[in-house]
DRENFIGU-751360 format. One line per field, with one value per atom (N, C-alpha, C): residue number from 1; residue in one letter; atom name; x, y, z. Coordinates in Angstrom, 3 decimals, always signed. Layout:
! DRENFIGU-751360
kekol [NUM/...] .
kolnu [a/...] .
fiti [CA/...] .
c1 [X/...] .
c2 [Y/...] .
c3 [Z/...] .
This chain:
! DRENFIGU-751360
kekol [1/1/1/2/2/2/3/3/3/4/4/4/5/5/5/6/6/6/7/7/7/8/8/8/9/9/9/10/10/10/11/11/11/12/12/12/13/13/13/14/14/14/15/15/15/16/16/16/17/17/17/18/18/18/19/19/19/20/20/20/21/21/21/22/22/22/23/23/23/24/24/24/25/25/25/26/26/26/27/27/27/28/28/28/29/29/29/30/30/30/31/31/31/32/32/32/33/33/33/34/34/34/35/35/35/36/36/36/37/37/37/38/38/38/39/39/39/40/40/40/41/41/41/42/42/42/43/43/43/44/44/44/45/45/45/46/46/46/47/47/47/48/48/48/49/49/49/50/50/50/51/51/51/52/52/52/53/53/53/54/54/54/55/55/55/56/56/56/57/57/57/58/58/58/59/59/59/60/60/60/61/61/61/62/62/62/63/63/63/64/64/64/65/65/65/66/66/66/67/67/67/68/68/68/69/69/69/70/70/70/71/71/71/72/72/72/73/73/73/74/74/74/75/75/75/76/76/76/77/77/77/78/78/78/79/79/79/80/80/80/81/81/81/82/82/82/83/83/83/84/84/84/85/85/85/86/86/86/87/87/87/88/88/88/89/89/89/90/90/90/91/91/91/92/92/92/93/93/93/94/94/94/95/95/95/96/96/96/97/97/97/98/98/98/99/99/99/100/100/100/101/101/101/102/102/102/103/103/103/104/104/104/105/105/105/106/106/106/107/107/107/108/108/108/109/109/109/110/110/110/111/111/111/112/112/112/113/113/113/114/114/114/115/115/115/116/116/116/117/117/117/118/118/118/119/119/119/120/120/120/121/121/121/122/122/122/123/123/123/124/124/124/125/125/125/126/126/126/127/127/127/128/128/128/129/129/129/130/130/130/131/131/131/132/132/132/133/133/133/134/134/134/135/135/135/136/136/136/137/137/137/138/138/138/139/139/139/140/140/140/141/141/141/142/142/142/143/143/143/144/144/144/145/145/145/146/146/146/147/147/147/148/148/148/149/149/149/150/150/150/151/151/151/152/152/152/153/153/153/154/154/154/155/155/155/156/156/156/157/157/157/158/158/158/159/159/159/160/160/160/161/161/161/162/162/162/163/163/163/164/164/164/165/165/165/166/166/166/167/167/167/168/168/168/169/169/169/170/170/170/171/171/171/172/172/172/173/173/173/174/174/174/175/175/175/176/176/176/177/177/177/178/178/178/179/179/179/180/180/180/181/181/181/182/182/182/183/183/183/184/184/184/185/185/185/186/186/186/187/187/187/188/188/188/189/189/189/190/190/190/191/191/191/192/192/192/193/193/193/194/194/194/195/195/195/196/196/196/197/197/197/198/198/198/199/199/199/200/200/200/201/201/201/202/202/202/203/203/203/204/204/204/205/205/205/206/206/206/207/207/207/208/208/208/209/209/209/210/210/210/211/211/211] .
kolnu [x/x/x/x/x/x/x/x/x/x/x/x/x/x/x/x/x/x/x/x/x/x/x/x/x/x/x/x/x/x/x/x/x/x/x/x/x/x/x/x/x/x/x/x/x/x/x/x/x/x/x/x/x/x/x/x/x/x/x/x/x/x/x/x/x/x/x/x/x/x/x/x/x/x/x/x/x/x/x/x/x/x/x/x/x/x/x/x/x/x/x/x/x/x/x/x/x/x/x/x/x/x/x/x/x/x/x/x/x/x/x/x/x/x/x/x/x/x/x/x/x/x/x/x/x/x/x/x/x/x/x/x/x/x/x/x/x/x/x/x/x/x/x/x/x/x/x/x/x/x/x/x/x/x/x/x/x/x/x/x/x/x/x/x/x/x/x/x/x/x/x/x/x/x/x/x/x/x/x/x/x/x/x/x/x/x/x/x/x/x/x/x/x/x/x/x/x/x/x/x/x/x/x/x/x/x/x/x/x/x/x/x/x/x/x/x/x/x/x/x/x/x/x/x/x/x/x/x/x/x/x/x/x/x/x/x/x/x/x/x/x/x/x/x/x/x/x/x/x/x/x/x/x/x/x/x/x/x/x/x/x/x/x/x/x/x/x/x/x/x/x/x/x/x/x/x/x/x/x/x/x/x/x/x/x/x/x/x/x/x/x/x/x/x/x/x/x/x/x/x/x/x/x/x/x/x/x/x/x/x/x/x/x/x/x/x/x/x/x/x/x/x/x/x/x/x/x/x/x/x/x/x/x/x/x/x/x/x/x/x/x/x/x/x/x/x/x/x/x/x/x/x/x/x/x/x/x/x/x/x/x/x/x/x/x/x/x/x/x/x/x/x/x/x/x/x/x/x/x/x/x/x/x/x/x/x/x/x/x/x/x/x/x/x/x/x/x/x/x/x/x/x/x/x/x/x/x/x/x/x/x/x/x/x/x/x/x/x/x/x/x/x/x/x/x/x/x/x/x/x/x/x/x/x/x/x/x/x/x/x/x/x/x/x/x/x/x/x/x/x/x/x/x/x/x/x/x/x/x/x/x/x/x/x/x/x/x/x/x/x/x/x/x/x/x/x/x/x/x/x/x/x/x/x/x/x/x/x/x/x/x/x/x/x/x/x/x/x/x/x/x/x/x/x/x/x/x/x/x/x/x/x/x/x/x/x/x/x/x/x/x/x/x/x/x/x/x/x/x/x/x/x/x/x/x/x/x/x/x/x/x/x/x/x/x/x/x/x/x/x/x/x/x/x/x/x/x/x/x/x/x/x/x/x/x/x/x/x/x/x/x/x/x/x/x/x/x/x/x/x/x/x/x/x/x/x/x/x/x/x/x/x/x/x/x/x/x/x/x/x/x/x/x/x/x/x/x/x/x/x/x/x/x/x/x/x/x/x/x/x/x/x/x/x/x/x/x/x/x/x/x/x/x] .
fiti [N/CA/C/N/CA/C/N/CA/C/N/CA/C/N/CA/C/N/CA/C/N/CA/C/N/CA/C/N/CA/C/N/CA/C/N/CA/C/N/CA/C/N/CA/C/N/CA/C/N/CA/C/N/CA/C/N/CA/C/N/CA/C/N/CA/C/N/CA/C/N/CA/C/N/CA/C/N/CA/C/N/CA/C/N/CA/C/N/CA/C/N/CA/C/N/CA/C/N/CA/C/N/CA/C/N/CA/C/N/CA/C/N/CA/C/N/CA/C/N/CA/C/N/CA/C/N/CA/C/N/CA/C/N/CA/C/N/CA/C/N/CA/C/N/CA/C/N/CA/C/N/CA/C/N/CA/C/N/CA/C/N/CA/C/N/CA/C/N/CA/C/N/CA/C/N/CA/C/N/CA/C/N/CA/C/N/CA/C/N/CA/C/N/CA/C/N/CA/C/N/CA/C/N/CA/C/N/CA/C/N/CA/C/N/CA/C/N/CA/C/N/CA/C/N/CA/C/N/CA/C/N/CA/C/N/CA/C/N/CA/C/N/CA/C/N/CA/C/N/CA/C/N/CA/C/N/CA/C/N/CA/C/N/CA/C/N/CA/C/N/CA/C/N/CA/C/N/CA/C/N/CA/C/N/CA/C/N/CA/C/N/CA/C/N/CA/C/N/CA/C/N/CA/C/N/CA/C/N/CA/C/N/CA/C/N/CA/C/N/CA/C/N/CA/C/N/CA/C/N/CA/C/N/CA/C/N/CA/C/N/CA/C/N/CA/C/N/CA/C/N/CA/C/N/CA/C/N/CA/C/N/CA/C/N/CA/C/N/CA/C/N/CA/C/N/CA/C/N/CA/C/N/CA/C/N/CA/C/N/CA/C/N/CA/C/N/CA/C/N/CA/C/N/CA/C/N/CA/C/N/CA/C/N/CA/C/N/CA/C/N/CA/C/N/CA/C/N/CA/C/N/CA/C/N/CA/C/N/CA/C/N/CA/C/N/CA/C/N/CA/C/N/CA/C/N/CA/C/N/CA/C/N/CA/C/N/CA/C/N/CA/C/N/CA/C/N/CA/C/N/CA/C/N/CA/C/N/CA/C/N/CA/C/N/CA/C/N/CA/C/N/CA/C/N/CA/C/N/CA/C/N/CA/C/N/CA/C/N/CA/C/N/CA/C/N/CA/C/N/CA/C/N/CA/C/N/CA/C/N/CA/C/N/CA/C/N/CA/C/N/CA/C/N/CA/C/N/CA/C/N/CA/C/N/CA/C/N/CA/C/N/CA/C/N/CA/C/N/CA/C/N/CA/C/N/CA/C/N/CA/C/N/CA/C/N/CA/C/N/CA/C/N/CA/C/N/CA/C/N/CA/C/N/CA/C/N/CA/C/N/CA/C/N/CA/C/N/CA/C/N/CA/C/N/CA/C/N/CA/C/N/CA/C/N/CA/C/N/CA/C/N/CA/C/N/CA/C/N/CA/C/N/CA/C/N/CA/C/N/CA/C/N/CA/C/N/CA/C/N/CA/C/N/CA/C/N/CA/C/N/CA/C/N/CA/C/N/CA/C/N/CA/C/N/CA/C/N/CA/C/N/CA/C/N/CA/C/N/CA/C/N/CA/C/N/CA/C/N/CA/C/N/CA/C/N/CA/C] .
c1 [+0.844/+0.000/+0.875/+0.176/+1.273/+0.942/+1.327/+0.708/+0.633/-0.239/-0.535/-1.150/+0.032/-0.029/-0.779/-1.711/-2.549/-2.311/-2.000/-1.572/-2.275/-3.224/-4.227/-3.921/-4.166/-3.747/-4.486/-5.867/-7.187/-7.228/-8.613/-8.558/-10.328/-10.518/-12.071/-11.884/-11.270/-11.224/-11.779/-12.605/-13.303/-14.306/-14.450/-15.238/-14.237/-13.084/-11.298/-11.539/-11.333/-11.439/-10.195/-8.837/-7.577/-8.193/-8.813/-9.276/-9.910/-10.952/-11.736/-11.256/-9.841/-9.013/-8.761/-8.071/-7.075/-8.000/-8.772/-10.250/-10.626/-10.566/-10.947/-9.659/-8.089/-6.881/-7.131/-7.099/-6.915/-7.766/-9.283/-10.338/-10.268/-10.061/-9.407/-8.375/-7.181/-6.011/-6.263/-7.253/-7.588/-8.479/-8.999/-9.966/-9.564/-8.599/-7.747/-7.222/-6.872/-6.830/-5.341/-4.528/-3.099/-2.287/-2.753/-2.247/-3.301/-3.172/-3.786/-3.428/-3.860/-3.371/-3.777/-3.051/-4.198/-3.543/-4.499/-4.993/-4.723/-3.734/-3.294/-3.424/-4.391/-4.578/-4.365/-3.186/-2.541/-3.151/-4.420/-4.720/-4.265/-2.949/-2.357/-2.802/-4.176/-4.966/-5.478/-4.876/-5.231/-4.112/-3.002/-1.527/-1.092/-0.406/+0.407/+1.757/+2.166/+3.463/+4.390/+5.528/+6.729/+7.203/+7.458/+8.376/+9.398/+9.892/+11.137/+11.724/+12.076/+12.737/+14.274/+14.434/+15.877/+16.412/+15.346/+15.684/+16.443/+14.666/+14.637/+15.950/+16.266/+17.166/+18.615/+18.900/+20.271/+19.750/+18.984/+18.787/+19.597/+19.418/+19.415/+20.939/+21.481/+22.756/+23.986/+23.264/+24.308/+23.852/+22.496/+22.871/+23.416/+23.941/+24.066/+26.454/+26.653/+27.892/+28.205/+27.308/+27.440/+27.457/+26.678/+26.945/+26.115/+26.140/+24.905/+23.903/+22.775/+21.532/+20.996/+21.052/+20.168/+19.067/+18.076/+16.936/+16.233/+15.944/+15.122/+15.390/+16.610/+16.381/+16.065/+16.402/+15.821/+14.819/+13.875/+12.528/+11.676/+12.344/+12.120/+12.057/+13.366/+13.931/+12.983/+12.592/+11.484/+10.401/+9.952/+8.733/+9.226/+9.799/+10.146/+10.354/+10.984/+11.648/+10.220/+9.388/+7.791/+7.164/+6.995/+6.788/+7.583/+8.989/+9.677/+9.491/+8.850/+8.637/+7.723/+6.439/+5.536/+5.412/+6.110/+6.313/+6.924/+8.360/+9.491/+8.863/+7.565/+7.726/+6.301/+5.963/+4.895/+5.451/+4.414/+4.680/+4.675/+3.643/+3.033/+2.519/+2.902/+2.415/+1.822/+0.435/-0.889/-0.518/-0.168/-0.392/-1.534/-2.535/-3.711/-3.301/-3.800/-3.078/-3.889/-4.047/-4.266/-3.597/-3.489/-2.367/-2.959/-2.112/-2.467/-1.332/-1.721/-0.783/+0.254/+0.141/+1.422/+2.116/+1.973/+2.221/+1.723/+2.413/+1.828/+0.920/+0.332/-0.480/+1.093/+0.917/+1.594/+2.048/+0.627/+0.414/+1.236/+1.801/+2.561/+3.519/+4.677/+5.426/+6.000/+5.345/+5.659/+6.039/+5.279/+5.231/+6.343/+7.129/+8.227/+9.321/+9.215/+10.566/+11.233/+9.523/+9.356/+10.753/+9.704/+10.066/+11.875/+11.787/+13.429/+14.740/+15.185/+16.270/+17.476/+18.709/+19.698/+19.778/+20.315/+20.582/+19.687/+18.598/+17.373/+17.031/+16.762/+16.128/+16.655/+18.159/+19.661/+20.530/+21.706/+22.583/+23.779/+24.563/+25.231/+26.529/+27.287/+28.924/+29.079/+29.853/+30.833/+30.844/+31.160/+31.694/+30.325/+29.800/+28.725/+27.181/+27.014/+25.609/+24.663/+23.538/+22.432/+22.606/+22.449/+22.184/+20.896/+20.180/+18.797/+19.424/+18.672/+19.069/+17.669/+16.692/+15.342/+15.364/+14.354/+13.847/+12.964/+13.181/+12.793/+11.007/+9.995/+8.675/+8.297/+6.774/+6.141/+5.234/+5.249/+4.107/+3.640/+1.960/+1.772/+0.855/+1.957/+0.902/-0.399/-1.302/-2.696/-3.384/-3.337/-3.102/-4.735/-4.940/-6.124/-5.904/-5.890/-6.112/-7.294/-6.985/-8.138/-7.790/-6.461/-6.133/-5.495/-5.448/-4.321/-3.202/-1.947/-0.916/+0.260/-0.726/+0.102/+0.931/+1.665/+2.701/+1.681/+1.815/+1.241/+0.147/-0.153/-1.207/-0.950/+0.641/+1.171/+1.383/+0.659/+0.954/+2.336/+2.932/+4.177/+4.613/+5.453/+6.300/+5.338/+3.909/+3.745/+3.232/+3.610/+3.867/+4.979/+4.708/+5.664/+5.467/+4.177/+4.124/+4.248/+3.923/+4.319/+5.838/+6.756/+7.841/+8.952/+8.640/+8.997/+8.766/+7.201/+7.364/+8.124/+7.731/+8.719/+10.253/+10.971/+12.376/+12.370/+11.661/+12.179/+12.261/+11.072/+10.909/+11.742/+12.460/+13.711/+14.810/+14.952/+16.625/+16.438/+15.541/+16.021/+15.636/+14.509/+13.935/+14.348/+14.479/+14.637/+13.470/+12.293/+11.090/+10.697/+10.082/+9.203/+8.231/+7.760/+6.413/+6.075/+4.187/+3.232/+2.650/+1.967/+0.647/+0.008/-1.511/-2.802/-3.182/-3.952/-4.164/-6.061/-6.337/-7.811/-8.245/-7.727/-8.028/-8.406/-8.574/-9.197/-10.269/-10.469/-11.618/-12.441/-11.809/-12.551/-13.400/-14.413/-15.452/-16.847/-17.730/-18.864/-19.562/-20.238/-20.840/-20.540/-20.387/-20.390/-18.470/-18.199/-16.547/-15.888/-16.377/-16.410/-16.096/-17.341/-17.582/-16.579/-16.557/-15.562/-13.817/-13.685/-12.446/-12.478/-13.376/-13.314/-13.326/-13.996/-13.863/-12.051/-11.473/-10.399/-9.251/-9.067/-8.459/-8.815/-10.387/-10.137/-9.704/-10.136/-9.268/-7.995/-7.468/-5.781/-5.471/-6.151/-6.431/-6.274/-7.497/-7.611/-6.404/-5.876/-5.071/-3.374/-3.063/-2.556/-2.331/-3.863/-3.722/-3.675/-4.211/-3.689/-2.290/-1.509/-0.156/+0.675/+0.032/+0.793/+1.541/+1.325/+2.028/+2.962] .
c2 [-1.199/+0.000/+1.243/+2.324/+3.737/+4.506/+5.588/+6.889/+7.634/+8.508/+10.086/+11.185/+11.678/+12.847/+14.269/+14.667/+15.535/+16.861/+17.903/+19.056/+20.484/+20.645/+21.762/+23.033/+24.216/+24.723/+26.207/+26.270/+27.185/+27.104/+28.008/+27.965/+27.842/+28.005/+27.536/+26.338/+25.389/+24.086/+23.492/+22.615/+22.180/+22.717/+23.994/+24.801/+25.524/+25.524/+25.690/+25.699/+26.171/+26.226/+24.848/+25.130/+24.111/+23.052/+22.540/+21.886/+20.857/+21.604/+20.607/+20.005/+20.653/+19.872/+18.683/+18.983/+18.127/+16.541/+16.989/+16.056/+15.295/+16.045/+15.059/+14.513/+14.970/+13.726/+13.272/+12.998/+12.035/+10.798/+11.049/+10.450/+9.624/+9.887/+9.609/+8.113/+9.094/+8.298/+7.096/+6.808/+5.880/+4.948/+5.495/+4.553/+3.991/+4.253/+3.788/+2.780/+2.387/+0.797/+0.270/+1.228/+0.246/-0.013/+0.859/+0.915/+0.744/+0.099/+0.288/+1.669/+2.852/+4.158/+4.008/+4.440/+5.335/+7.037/+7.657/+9.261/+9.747/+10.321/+10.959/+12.637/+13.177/+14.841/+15.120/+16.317/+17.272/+18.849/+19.569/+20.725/+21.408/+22.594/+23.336/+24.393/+24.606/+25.458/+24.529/+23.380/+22.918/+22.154/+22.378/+21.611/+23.079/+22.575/+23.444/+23.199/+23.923/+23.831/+23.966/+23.231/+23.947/+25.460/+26.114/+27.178/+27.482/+27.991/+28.397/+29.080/+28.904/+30.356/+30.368/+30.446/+30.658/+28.979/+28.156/+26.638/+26.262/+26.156/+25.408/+25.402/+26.960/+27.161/+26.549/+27.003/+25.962/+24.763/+24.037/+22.228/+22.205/+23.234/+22.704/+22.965/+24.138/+23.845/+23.380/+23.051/+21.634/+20.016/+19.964/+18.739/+18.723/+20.292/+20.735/+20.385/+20.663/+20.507/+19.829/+17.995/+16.990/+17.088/+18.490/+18.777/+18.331/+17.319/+17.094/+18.481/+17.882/+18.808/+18.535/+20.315/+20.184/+19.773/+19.571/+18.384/+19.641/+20.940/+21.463/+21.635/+21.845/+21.973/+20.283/+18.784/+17.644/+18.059/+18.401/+18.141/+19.071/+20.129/+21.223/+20.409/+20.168/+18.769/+18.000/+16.884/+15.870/+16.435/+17.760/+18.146/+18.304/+18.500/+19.141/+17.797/+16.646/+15.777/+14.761/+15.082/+14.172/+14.742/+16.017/+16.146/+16.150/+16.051/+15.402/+13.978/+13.639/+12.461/+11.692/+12.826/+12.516/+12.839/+13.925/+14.104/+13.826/+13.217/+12.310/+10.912/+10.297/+9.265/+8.882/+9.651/+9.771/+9.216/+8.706/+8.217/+8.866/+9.646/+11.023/+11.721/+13.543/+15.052/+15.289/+16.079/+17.057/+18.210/+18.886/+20.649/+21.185/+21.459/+22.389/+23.450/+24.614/+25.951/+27.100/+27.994/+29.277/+30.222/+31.254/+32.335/+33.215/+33.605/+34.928/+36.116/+37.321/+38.372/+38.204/+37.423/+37.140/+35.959/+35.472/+34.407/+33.226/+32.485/+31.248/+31.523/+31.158/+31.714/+31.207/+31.925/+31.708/+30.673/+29.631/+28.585/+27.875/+27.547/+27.476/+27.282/+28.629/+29.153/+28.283/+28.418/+28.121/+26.844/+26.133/+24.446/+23.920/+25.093/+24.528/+25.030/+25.838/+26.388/+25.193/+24.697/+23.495/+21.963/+21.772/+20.621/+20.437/+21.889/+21.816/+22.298/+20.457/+20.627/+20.302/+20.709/+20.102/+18.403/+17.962/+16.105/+15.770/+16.113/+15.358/+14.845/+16.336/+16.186/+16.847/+17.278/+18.098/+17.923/+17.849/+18.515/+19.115/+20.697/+21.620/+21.831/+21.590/+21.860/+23.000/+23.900/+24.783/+24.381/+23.239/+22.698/+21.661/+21.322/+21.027/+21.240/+22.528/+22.989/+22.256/+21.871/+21.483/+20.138/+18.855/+17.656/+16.890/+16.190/+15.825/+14.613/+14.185/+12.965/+11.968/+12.633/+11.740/+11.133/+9.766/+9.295/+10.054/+10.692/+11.720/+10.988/+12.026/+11.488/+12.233/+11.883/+12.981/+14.011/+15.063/+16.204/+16.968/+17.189/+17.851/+18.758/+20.085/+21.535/+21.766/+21.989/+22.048/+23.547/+24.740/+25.826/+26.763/+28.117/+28.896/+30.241/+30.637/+31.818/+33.196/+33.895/+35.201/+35.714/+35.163/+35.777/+34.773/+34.745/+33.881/+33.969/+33.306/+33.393/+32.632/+32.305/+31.274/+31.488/+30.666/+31.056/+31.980/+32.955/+33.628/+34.384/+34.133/+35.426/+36.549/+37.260/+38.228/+38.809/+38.042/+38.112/+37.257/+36.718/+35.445/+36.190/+37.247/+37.891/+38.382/+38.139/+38.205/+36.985/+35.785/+34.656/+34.259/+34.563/+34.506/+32.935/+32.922/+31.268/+29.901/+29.071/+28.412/+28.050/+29.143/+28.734/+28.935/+29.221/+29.251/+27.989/+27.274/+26.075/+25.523/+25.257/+24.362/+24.599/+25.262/+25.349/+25.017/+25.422/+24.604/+22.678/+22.631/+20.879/+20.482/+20.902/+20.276/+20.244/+21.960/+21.856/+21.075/+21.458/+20.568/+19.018/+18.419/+16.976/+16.392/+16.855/+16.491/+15.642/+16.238/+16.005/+16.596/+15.403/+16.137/+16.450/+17.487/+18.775/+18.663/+18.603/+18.528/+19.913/+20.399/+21.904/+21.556/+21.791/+21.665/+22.898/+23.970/+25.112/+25.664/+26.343/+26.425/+27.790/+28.405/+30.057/+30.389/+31.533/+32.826/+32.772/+32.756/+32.459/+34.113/+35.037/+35.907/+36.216/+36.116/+35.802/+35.175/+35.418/+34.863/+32.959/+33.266/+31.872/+30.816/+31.376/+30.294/+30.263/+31.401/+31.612/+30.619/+30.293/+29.797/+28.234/+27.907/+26.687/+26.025/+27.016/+26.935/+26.518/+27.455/+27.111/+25.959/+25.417/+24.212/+23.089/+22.945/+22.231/+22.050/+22.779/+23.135/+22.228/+22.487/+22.590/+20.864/+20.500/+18.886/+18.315/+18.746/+17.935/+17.764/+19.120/+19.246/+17.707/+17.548/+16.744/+14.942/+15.189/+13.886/+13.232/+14.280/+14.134/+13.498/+14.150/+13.893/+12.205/+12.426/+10.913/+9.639/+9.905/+9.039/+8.938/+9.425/+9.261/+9.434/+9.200/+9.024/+8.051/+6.856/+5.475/+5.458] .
c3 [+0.000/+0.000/+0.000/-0.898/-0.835/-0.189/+0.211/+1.505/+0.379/+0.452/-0.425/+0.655/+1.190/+2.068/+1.249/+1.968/+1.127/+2.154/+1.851/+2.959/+2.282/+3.222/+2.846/+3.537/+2.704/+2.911/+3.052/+3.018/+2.941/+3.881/+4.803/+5.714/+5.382/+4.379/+3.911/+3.749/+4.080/+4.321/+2.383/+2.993/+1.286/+0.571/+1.455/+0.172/-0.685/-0.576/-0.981/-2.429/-3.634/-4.970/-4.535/-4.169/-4.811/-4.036/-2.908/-2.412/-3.108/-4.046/-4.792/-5.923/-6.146/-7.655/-6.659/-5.874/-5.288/-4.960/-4.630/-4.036/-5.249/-6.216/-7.444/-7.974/-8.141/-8.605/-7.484/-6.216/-5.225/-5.372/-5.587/-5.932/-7.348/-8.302/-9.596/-9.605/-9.130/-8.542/-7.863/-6.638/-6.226/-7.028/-7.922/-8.735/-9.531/-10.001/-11.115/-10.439/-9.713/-9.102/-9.069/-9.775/-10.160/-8.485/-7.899/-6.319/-5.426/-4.455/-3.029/-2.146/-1.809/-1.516/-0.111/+0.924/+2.012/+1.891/+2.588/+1.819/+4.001/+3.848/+4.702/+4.748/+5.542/+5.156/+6.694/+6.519/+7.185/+6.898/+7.831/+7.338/+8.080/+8.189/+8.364/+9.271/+9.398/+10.045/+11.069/+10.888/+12.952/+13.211/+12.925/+13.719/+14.234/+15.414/+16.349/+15.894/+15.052/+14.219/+15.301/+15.496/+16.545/+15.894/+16.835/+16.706/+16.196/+15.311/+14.752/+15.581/+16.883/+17.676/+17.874/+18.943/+19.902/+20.031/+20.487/+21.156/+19.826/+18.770/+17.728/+16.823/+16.380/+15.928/+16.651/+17.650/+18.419/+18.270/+18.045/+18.250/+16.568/+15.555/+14.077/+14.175/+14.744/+14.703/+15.280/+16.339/+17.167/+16.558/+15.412/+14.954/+13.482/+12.760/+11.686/+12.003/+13.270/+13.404/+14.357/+14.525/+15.452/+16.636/+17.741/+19.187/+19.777/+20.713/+21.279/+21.679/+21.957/+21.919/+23.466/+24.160/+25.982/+25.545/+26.770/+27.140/+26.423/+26.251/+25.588/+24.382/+23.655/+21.889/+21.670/+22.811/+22.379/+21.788/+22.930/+23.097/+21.299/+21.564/+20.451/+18.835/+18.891/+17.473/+17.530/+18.214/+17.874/+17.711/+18.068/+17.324/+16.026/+15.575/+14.049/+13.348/+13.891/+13.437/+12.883/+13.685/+13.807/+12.290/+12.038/+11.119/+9.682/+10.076/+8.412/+8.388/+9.540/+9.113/+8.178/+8.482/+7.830/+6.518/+6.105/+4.958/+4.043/+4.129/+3.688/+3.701/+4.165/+4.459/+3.300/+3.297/+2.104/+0.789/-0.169/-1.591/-2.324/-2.484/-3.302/-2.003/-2.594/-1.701/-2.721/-2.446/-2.517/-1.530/-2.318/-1.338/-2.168/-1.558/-2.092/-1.090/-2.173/-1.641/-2.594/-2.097/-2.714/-2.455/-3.657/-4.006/-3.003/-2.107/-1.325/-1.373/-2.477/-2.261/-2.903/-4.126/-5.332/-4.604/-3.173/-2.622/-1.916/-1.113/-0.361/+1.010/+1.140/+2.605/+4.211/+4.918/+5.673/+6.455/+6.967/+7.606/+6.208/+5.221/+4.701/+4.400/+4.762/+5.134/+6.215/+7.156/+8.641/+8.879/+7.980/+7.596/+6.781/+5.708/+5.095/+5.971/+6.836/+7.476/+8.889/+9.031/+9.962/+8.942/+8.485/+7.697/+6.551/+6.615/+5.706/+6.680/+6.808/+8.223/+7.548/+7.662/+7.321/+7.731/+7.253/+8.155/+7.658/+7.538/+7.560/+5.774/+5.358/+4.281/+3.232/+3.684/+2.901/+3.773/+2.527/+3.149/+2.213/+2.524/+2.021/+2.222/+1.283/+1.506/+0.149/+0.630/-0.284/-1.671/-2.112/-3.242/-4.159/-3.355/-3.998/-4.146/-2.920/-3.166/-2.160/-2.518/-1.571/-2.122/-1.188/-1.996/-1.016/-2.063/-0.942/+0.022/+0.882/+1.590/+1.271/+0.686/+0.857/-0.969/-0.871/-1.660/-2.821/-4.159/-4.844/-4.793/-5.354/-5.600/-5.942/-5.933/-7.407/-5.675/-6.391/-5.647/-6.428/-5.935/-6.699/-6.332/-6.950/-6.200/-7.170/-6.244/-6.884/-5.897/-7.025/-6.543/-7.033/-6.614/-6.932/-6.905/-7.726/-7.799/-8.469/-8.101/-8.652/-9.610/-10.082/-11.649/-11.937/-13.458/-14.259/-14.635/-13.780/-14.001/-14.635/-15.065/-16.376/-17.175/-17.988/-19.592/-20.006/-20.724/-22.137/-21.596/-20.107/-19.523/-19.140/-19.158/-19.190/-17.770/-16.684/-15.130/-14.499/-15.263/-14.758/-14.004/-14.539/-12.906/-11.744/-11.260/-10.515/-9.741/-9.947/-9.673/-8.599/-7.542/-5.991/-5.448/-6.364/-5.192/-5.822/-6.823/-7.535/-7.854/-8.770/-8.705/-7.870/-6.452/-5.329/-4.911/-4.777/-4.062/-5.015/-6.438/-7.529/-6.713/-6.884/-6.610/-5.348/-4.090/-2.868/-2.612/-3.214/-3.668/-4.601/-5.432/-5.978/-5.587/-5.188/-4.465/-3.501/-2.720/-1.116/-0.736/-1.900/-1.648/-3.334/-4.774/-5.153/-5.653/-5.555/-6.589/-7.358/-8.178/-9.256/-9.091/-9.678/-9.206/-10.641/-10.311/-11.240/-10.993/-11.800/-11.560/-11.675/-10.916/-11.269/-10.751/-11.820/-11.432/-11.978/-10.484/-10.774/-10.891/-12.759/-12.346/-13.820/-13.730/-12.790/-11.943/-10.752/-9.812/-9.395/-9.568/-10.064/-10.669/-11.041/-12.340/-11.602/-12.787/-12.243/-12.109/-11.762/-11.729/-12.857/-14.269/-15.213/-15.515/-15.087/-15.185/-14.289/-13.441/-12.327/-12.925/-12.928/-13.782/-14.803/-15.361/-16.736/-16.572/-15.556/-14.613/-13.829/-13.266/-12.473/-13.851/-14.369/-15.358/-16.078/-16.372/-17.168/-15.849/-14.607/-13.747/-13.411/-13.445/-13.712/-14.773/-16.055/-17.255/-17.128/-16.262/-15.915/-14.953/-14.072/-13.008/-13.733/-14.230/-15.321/-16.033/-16.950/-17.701/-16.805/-15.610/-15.164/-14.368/-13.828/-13.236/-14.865/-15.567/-16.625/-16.950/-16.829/-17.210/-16.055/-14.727/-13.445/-13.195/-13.861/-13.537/-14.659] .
């Protein structure tokens, strides 16, 4: 059986425009039968993320230059460590997400600063750059926005969030990243429509040529 970690990222939960792509490749994906899946969802708006602070930070760099770690950056580290776990340990990632402000929503943010540790899931020398330590896999951001920021829609440079996550998921894990994108969501009722439609064929098309 494979894990497919699904990590949401609205805070409208599944009334979520990326929500409902994601809901339909997941759904798809499982029907298609070639795998036995279980469907693991992490929604971001109810985990108590550890802290990035003072501790956290000394726990990363006494295990970044082999120093043992006091009973509190321990304690600090295994929170952090609990969640690369879950995510490294996954077959296939689902981030449903919507564009907030040319970028990623924060709960986000907070979640990759969590999860990208040296040792763990990189590691960086002078001479050769970032190299992953994890097993590469497919993820796939399934995103929403109020405008279209696509090739040839003439908005790309205001695109903060997409090829930001793209480049952090390669340099530092060394996956491959799919798009599934549900826009312009701006628009009315049948615009609406029209876009959800487009954003499943995207969906469709994908899970057919997933294996």
């Amino acid at each position: 059986m494979k894990t497919l970690l699904l990590i949401t990222c609205s805070p409208r939960e599944k009334q979520s425009y990326s929500y409902q792509v994601a809901e339909h490749f997941i759904q798809g994906l499982v029907a298609k039968g070639e795998n036995e899946w279980r469907v693991d969802t992490l929604n971001l708006w109810q985990q108590s993320l550890p802290e990035i602070d003072r501790v956290a930070s000394s726990a990363k760099y006494a295990v970044m230059s082999g120093m043992p770690l006091t009973a509190e950056e321990q304690s600090s580290w295994e929170g952090i460590e609990k969640h690369c776990r879950l995510f490294n340990n996954a077959d296939v990632i689902v981030i449903a997400l919507p564009m907030w402000n040319f970028g990623i929503p924060y709960v986000l943010k907070h979640y990759i600063d969590v999860i990208t540790q040296p040792g763990i899931c990189f590691k960086w020398t002078p001479e050769t750059g970032y190299t992953p330590l994890v097993t590469p896999k497919r993820c796939i951001l399934v995103s929403s926005s109020a405008a279209d920021y696509s090739t040839g829609s003439g908005n790309e440079l205001n695109d903060f969030c997409i090829p930001y996550l793209q480049r952090w998921l390669a340099v530092y894990f060394g996956h491959q990243v799919d798009h599934l994108c549900f826009a312009p969501t701006a628009q009315i009722n049948a615009g609406i429509d029209a876009a959800r439609e487009e954003a499943f064929d995207q969906a469709n098309t994908l899970i057919n040529t997933f294996y």
